[in-house]
C-alpha positions in Angstrom: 60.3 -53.9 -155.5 62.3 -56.3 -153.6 60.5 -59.5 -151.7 61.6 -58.4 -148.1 63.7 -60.4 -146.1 61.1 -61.8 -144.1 58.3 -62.5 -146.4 58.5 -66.3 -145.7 55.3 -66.6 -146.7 53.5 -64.7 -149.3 49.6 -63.5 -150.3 50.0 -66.1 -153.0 50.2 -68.9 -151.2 47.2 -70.3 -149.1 48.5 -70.1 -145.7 45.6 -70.1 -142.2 44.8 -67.4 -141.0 46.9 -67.3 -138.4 49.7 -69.3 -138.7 52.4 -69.4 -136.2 54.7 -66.9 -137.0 52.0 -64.6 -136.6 50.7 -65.4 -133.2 54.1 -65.0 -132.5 54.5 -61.6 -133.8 51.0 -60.5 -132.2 52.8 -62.1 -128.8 55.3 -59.7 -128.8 53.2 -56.7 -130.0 51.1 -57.5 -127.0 53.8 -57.4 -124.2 55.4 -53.5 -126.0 52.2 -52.6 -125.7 50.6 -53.6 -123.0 53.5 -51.3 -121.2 52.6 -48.5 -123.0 48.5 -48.9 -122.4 49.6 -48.4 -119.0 50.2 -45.4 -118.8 49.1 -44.0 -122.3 45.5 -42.8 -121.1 47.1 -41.5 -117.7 49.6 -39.4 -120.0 48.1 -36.3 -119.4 47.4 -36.8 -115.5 51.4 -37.6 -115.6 52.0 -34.2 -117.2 49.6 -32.2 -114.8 51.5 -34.3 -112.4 54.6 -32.7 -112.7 53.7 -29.5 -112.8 51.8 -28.3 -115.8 48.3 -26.4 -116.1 45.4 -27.6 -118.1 46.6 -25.1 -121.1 50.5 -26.2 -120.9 49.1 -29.9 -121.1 47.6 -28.5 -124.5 50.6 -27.1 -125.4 52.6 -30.2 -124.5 51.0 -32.5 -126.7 50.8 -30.0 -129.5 54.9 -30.1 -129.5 55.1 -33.8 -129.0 53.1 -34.0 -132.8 55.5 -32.4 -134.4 58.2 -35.3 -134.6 55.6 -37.5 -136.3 54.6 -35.5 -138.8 57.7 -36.9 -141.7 58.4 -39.8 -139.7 55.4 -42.0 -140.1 56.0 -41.6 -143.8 60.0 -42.0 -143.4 59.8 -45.3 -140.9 56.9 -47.1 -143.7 59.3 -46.5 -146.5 62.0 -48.2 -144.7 59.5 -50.8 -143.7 58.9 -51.1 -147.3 63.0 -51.4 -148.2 64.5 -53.5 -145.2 61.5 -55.7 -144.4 59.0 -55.5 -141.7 60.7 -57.5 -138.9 63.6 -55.6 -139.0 61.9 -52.4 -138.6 60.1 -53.5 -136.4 63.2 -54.6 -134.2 64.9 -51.3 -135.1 62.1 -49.7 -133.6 62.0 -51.4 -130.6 65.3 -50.5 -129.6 64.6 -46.5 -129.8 61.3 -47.7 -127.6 63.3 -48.8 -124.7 65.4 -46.0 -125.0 62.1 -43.4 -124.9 61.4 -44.9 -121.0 64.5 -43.8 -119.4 63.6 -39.6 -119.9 59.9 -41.4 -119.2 60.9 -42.7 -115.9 63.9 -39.7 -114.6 61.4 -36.7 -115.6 61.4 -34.2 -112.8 59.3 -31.3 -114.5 56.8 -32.1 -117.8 59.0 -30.6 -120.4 61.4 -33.7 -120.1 58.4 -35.7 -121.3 59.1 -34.1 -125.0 61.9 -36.4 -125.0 60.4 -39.3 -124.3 57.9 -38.4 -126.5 60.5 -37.4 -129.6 62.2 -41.1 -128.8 58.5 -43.0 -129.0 57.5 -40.9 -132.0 60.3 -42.9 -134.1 59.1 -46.1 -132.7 56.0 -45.8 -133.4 56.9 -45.0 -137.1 58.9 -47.9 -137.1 56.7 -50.1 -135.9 53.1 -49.3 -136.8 52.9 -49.1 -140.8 55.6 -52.1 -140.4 52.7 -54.0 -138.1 50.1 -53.3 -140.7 51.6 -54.1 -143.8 52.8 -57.3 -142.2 49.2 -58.8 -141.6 48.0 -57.4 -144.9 51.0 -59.8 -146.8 49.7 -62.7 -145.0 46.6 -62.7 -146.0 44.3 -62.9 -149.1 42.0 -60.5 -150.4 39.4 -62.2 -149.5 39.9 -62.6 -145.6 42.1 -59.2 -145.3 39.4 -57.7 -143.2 38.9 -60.7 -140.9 43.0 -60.7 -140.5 43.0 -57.4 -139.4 39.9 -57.8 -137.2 40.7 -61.3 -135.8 44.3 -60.0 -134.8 43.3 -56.7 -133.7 41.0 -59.1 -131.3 44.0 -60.7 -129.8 46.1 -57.7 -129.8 42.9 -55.6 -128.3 43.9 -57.6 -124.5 46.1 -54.5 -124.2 43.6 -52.0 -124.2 41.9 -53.9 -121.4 44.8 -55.1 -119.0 46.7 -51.7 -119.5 44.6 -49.0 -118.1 43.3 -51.2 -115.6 46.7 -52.7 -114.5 48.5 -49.2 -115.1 45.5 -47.2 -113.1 45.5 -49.4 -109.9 49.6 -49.0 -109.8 49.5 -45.4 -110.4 46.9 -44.7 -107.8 49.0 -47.4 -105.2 52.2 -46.7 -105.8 52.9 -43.7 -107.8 53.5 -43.0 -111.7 57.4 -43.9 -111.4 57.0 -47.4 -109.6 54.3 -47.9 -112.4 56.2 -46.8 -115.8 59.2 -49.1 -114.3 56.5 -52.4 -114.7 55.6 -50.9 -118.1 59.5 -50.8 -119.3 60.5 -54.5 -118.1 57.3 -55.7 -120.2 58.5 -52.9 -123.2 62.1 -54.6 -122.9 60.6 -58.1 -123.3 58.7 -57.5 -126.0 62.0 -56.0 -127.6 64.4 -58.9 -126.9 61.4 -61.0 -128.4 61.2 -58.8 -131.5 65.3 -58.7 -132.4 65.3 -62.3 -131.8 62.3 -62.9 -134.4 64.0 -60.5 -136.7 67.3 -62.6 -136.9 66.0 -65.8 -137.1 63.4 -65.0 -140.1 66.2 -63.2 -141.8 68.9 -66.3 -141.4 65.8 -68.8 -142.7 65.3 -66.4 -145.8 67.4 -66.5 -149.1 65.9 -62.7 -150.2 67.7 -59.5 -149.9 66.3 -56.2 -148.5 66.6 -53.3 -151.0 69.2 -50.6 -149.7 68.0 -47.1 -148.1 68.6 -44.4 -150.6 67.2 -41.1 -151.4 66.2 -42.1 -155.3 64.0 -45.1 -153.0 62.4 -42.7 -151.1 61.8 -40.0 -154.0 60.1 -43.4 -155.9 57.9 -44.2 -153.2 56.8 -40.8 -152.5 56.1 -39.7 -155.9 53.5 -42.7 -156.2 52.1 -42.1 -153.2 51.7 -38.1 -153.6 50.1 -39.2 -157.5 47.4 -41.7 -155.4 47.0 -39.1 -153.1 46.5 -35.9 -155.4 44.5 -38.6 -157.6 41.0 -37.6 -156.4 40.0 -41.0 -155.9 39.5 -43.3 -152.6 42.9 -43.0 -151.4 41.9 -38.6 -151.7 39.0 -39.3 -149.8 40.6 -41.5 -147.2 43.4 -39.1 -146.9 41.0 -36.1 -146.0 38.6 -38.3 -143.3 41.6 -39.4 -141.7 42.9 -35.7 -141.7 39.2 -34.8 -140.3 39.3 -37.2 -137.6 43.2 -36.5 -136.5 42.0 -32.7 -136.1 38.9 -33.4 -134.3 40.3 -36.1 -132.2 43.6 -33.8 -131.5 41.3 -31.2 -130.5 40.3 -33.0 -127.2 41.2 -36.7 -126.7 44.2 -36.1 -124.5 42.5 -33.8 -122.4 39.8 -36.8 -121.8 41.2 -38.0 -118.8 41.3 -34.5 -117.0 37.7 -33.9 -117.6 36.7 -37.7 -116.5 39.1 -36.6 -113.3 37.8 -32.9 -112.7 34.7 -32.4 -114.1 33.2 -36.2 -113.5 34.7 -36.8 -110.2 36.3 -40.2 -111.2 39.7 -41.9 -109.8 42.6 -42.7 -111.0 41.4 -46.5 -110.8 37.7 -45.7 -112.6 39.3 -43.9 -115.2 41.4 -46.8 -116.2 38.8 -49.2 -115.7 36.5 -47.1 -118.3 39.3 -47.1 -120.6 39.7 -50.8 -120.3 35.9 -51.6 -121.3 37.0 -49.2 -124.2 39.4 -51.5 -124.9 37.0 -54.8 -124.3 34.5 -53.1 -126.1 36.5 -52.7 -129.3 38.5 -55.9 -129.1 35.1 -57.4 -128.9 34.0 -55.4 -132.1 37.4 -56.3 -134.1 36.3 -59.8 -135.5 32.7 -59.0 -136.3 34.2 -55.7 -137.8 36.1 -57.8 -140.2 33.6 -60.1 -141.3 31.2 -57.1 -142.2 33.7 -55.3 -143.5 34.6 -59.1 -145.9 31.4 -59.6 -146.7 29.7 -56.5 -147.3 32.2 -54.3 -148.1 34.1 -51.4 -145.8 32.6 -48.3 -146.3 29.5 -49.4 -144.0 31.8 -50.3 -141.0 33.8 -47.1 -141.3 30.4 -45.4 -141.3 28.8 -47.1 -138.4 32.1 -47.1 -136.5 32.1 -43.1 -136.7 28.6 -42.5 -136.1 28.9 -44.6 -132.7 32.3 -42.9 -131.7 30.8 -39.3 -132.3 27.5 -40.2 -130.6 29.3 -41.4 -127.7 32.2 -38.7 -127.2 29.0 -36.1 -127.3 27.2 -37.9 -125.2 30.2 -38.1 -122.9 30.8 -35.0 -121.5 26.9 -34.6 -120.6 27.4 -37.1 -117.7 26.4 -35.9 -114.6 29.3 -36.1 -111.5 29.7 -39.0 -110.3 28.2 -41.5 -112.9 30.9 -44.0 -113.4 28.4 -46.5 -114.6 27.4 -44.2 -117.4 31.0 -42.9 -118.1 31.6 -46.8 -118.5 28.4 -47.4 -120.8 29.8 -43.9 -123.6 33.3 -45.9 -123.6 31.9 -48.8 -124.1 29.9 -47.3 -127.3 32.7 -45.5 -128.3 35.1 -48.9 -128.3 32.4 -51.0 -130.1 32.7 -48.3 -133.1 36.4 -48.0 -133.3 36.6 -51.7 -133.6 33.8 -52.2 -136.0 35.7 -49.2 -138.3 39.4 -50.6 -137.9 39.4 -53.3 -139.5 37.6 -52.3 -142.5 40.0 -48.9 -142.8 42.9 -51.3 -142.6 41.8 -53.1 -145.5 40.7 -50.6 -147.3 44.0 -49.0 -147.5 45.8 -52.6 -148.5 43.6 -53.1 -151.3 43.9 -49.6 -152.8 47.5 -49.2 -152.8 50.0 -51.0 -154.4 51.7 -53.5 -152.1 55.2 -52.6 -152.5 54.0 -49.3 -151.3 51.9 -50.2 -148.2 54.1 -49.4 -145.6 54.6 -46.2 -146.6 51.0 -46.0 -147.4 50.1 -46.9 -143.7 52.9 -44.7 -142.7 50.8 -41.9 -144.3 47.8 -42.8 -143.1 48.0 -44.2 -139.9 50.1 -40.2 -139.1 48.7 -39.7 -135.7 48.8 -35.8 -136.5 49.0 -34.0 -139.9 50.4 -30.1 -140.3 46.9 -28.4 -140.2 46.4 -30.4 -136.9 49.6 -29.2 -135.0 47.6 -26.4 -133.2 44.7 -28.5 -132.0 45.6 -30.0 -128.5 46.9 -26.3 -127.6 43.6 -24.6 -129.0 41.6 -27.2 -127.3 43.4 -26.5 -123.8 42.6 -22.9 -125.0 39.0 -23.3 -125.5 38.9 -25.5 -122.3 39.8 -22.7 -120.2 38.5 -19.7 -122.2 35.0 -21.2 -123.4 34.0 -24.4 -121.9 35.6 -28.1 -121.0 32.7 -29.2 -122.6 33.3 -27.1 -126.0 36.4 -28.8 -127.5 34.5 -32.6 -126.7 31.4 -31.1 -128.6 33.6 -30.2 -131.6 35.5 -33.5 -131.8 31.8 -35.1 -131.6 30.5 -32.9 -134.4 33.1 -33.0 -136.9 33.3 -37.2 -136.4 29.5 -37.3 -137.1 30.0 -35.3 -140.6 32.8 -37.6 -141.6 30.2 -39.8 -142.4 28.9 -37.9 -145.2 31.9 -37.9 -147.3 33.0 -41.6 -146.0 29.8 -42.9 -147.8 29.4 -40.7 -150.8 33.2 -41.7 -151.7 34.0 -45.2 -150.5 32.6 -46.9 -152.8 33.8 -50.7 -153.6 36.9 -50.5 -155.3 37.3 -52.1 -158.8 41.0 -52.5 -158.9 42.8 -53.7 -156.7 46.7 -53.7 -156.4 48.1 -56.8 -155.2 
């Protein structure tokens, strides 16, 4: 495979762990995404906004999976041909684009747009982010690159709910998704401007887009897959935890606002000490992860998020303080298990095949999970609000079985 055109630097060579390009990079990720933590956990009270019912809301994010499904794949193995900057630029682009439907919707079903537009940046952009950080680092910090960068990036989880709650609840949705574009078209002009002056300092050529590149790529990543080996097991968790988490997660913020009796404001201040919470968790995450190996992060990291998702929806009305103290579990666990899944996947696949790899893994939704937010707005109505939470708890909590039965240290690893 071709060195891409913005691999200044190189696994090979001892570089710090975070040299300057990098905090540069984890600069702009943190401006595009800080916009889009703004009104991310709101999504669903911005499609009940305009007009939908608890079951449409279900049915709304059901149809906004479906664009993902090939693209995460598609936008890692173009990662993997043009380089990761460039993607990541490319990407950008179609992100500002995704705000304008965002901004003009009059009625929810305009949100699929918006939705179809973001689906290709986040294709472009996330297995392109991952496999970035994994070629800067050695095999022996990997985890701590993922978890020390995750820390930094993690400010978004904190200052966008909590910034992007206190505007909606002032000022409306609009007047807030407006703040979250400018920051989104910063982070852009940031991005294009990185892209081009990596590529102008750099002597290597990107491989060309073809279908005989794509058939290549896939084919080793369906034989890894079909393998039964780690990356067979860390395909099928990943697919457990996409269905169960599909299931109810964006009807979260409905049951915080009906059935809990929170605001606008609380619920985006308890999704901000999620986001504390877990950036806290990123660095210690990585160092476990380095030192003892991954499986027992990814373990303890979905034993704490189950635990605290079940524990969740047992909170009496009215208890923000407990609300906050199950988010705050529930982020300590996702950013004890992210950094060790991230390196996990880096060291088992080969690295000219990482970005598609993290294209395949980091797929917010497979096909078996297309149905679940619409059955879960089903069940919420037709069972219980409670029952598709207590599902999503359940299924997180038996992950664990097959995550430490099959993780086990890998002997070789593909650098």
């Amino acid at each position: 495979m071709n060195t891409t055109a913005e691999r200044v630097t190189t696994e090979r060579q001892p570089q710090p762990l975070l040299s300057g390009l990098i905090l540069l990079f984890l600069l702009a990720m943190i401006l595009a995404n800080l916009g889009g933590n703004m009104y991310g956990p709101l999504m669903s009270l911005y499609v009940k906004d305009l007009g939908a019912s608890v079951e449409q809301i279900g049915l709304f994010f059901t149809l906004a999976s479906i664009i993902p499904l090939a693209l995460q794949i598609l936008g890692g193995w173009i990662s993997d041909s043009i380089g990761r900057l460039r993607a990541i630029a490319i990407g950008s682009v179609v992100g500002v684009l995704a705000y304008v439907p965002l901004i003009l919707a009059s009625q929810w079903e305009w949100l699929l747009l918006a939705e179809g537009l973001s689906a290709i940046t986040r294709a472009l952009v996330g297995p392109s982010f991952d496999a970035f950080l994994a070629e800067q680092s050695s095999e022996a910090t990997r985890a701590r690159m993922f978890g020390v960068s995750q820390m930094l990036f993690g400010i978004v989880g904190v200052l966008g709910p909590l910034l992007g709650g206190r505007l909606a609840q002032e000022y409306g949705f609009k007047p807030m998704l407006l703040i979250a574009a400018s920051l989104y078209l910063l982070a852009t002009l940031l991005r294009v401007q990185m892209a081009r002056t990596v590529a102008s300092h750099s002597t290597a050529h990107s491989a060309s887009l073809s279908w005989e590149g794509l058939k290549a790529n896939l084919t080793a990543m369906i034989g890894l897959v079909t393998a039964g080996g780690i990356v067979t097991w860390i395909l099928i968790t990943d697919g457990m935890r996409d269905v169960a988490s599909a299931l109810s997660m964006n009807l979260l913020s409905v049951y915080m606002q009906e059935k809990i009796g929170l605001t606008l404001s609380q619920i985006g201040l308890a999704s901000s000490l999620f986001g504390l919470s877990m950036m806290l968790a990123y660095l210690p995450g990585g160092w476990l992860a380095d030192k003892v190996g991954e499986r027992l992060g990814i373990a303890v990291g979905f034993a704490l998020s189950g635990l605290a998702l079940g524990g969740l929806v047992f909170v009496p009305r009215g208890a923000f303080g407990l609300t906050c103290l199950g988010w705050g579990i529930a982020g300590i666990g996702a950013g004890i298990m992210s950094p060790a899944y991230m390196s996990l996947i880096s060291k088992v696949v080969p690295s000219h095949l990482r970005g598609t790899a993290f294209g395949l893994f980091s797929t917010s939704l497979g096909i078996i999970s297309l149905p679940a937010p619409w059955l879960g707005g089903l069940l919420w109505e037709r069972v219980s609000p409670r029952f598709p939470f207590l599902i999503t708890a359940v299924a997180i909590l038996l992950s664990i079985i097959p995550v430490w039965v099959k993780f086990k240290p890998a002997g070789n690893h593909h650098e």
